[in-house]
C-alpha positions as semicolon CSV with decimal commas, in nm:
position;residue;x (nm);y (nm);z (nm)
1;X;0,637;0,071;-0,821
2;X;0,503;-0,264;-0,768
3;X;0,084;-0,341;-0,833
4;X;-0,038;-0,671;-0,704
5;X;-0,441;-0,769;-0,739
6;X;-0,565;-0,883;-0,403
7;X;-0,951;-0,895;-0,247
8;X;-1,015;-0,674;0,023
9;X;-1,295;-0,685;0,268
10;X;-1,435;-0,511;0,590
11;X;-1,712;-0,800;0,677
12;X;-1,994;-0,660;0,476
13;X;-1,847;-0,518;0,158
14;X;-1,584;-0,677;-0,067
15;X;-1,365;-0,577;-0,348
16;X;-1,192;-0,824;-0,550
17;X;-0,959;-0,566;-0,710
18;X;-0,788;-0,432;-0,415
19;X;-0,430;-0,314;-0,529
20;X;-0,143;-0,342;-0,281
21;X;0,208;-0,266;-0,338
22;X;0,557;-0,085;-0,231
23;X;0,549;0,270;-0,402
24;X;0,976;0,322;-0,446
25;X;0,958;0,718;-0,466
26;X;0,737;0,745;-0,156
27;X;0,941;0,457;0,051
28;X;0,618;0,304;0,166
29;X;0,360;-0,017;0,124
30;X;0,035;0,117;-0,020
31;X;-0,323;-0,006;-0,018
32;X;-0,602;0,067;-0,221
33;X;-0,941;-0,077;-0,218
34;X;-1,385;0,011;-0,274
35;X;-1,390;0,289;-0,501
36;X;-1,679;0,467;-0,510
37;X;-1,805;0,414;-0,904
38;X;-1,913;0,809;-0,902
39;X;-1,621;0,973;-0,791
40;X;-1,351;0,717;-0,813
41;X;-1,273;0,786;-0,445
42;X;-1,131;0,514;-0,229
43;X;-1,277;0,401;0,088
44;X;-0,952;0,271;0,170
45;X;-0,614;0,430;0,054
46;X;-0,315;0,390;0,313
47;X;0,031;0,489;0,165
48;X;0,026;0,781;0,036
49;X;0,301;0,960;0,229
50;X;0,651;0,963;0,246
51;X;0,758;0,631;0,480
52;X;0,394;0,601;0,583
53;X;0,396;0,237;0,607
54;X;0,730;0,148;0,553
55;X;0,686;-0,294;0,602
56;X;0,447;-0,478;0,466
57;X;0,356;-0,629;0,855
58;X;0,240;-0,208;0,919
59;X;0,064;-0,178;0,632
60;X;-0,144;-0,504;0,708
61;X;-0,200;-0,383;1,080
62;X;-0,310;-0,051;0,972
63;X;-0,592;-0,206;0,763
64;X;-0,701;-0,476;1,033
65;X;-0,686;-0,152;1,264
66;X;-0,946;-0,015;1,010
67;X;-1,165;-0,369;1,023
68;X;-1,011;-0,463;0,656
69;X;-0,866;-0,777;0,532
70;X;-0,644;-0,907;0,314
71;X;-0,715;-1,176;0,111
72;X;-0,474;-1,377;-0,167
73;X;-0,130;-1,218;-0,101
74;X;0,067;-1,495;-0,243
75;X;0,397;-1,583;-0,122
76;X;0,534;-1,449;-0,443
77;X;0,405;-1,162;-0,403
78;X;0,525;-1,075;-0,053
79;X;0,866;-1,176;-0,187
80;X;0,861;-0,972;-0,473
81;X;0,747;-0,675;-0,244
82;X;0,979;-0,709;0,010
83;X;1,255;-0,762;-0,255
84;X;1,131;-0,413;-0,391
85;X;1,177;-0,230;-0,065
86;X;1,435;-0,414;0,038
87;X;1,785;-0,176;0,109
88;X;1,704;0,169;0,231
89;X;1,674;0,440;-0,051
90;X;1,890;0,777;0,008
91;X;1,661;1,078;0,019
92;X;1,501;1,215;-0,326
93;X;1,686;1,575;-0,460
94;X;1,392;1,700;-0,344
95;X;1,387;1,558;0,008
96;X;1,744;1,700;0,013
97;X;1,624;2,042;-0,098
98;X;1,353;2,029;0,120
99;X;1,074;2,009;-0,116
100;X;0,947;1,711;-0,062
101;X;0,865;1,651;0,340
């Protein structure tokens, strides 16, 4: 599982320790962003599902679709990512069992 820092905003709130990555066991780009300092919640968390977002353009578009941004993805980064999830993954055990859906 890949972790990158990145600032994420929605116009009036910013967090400059937004977390985006590719989560390996899930197949999927995740983003993470605003928790709430009581309960630790997120007010943005896409990716938590199996193939949810699985390219790094859907996960973007899902968060404009929300009215976030994405600030300071570096080049490396997107390389890095997309070297991550690169090939297709054959199905967990417990995909295969039916376990995991």
């Amino acid at each position: 599982m890949s972790r990158y820092t990145v600032q994420i905003t929605n116009g009036t709130t910013t967090d400059e320790e937004g977390t985006i990555g590719y989560d390996r066991p899930l197949r999927t780009f995740f983003l993470q962003a605003l928790p709430d300092p009581e309960t630790d919640e997120c007010a943005l968390w896409l990716g938590a599902f199996l193939e949810e977002y699985p390219t790094l353009e859907s996960i973007i578009g899902a968060a404009r679709a929300r009215g976030y941004e994405v600030r300071g993805l570096t080049r490396e980064m997107m390389l890095a990512m997309l070297k991550e999830a690169g090939p297709r993954h054959p199905p967990s055990l417990g995909e295969r069992l039916g376990i995991v859906l």
